[in-house]
C-alpha positions in Angstrom: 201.5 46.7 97.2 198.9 43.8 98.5 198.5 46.6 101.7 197.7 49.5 99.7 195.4 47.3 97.5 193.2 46.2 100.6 193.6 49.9 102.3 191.8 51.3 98.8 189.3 48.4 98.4 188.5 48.5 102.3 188.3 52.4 102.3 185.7 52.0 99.1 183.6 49.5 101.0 183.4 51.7 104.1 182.4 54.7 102.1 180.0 53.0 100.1 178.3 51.4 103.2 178.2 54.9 104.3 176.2 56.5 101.8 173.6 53.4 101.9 173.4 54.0 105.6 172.7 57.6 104.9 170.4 56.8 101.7 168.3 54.4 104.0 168.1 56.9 106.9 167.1 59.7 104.8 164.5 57.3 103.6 162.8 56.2 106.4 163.0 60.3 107.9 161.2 61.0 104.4 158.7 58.0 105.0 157.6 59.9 108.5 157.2 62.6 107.1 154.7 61.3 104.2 153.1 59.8 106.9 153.0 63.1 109.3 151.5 65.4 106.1 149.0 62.1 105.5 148.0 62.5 109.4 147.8 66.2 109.2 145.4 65.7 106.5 143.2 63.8 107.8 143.1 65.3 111.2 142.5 69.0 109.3 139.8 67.3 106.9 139.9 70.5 105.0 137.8 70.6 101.9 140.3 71.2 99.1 143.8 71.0 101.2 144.8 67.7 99.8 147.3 69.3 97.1 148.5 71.1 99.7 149.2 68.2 102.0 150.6 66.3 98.8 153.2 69.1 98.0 154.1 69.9 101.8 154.5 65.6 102.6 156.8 65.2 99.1 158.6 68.3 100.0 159.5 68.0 103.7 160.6 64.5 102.9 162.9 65.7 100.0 164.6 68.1 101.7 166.2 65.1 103.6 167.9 64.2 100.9 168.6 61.3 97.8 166.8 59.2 100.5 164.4 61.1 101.5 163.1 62.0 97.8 162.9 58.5 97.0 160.8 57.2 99.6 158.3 60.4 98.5 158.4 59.4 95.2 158.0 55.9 96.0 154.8 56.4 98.5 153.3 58.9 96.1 153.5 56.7 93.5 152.0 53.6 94.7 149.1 55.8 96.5 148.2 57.3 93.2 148.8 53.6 91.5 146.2 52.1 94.0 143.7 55.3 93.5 143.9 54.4 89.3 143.8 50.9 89.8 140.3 51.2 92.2 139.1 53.8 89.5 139.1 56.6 91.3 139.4 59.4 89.6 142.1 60.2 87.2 141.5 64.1 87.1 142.3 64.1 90.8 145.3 61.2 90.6 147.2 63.4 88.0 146.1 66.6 90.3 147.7 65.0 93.3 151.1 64.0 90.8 151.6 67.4 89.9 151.1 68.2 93.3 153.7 65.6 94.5 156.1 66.9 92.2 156.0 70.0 93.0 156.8 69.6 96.5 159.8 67.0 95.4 161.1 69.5 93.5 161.2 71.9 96.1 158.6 74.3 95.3 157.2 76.1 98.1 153.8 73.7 99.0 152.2 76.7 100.3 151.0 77.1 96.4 148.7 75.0 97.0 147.4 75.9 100.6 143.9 76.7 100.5 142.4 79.9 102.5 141.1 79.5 105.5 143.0 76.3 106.2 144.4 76.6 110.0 147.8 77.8 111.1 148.5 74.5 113.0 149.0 73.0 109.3 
């Protein structure tokens, strides 16, 4: 009986440790690609493409999975935190929310892609 006791409670451990090893690597896979969407807008300095880059960043990154949507969520939040906490504009900040959770939700970001923007993006 003491056997099967530690097989179950050894089995539960393993598992468990498994999905945190998955949450954390969906995470940091997310975290690139907030940061890749965040390079991509600021190489493309498109007038008018930041919703776009907002929605595509939050979406690629939650399509990774649990992980993955909370490191968006995370990122977005405390980007959009700082931007209301240097007073810079709250129009814009709850623009670039709905934005966010569009993409998390996984609504195509192209909604928001502006004409003329390049292919590359």
């Amino acid at each position: 009986m003491k056997l099967f006791t530690g097989l179950i409670l050894c089995s539960l451990v393993l598992g468990v440790h498994s999905q945190w090893m998955s949450f954390l690597g969906e995470a940091y896979e997310g975290a690139k690609d907030m940061w890749r969407a965040y390079s991509d807008m600021r190489e493309a300095n498109y007038k008018g493409a930041d919703k776009y880059f907002h929605a595509r960043g939050n979406y690629d990154a939650a399509r990774r999975g649990p992980g993955g949507a909370w490191a968006a969520k995370v990122i977005s939040d405390a980007r959009e935190n700082i931007q209301r906490f240097t007073g810079q504009g709250q129009e814009d900040s709850r623009a670039d929310q709905a934005a966010n959770e569009w993409g998390r939700s996984g609504k195509d970001p192209n909604h928001f892609r502006p004409a003329g923007l390049p292919d590359k993006y």
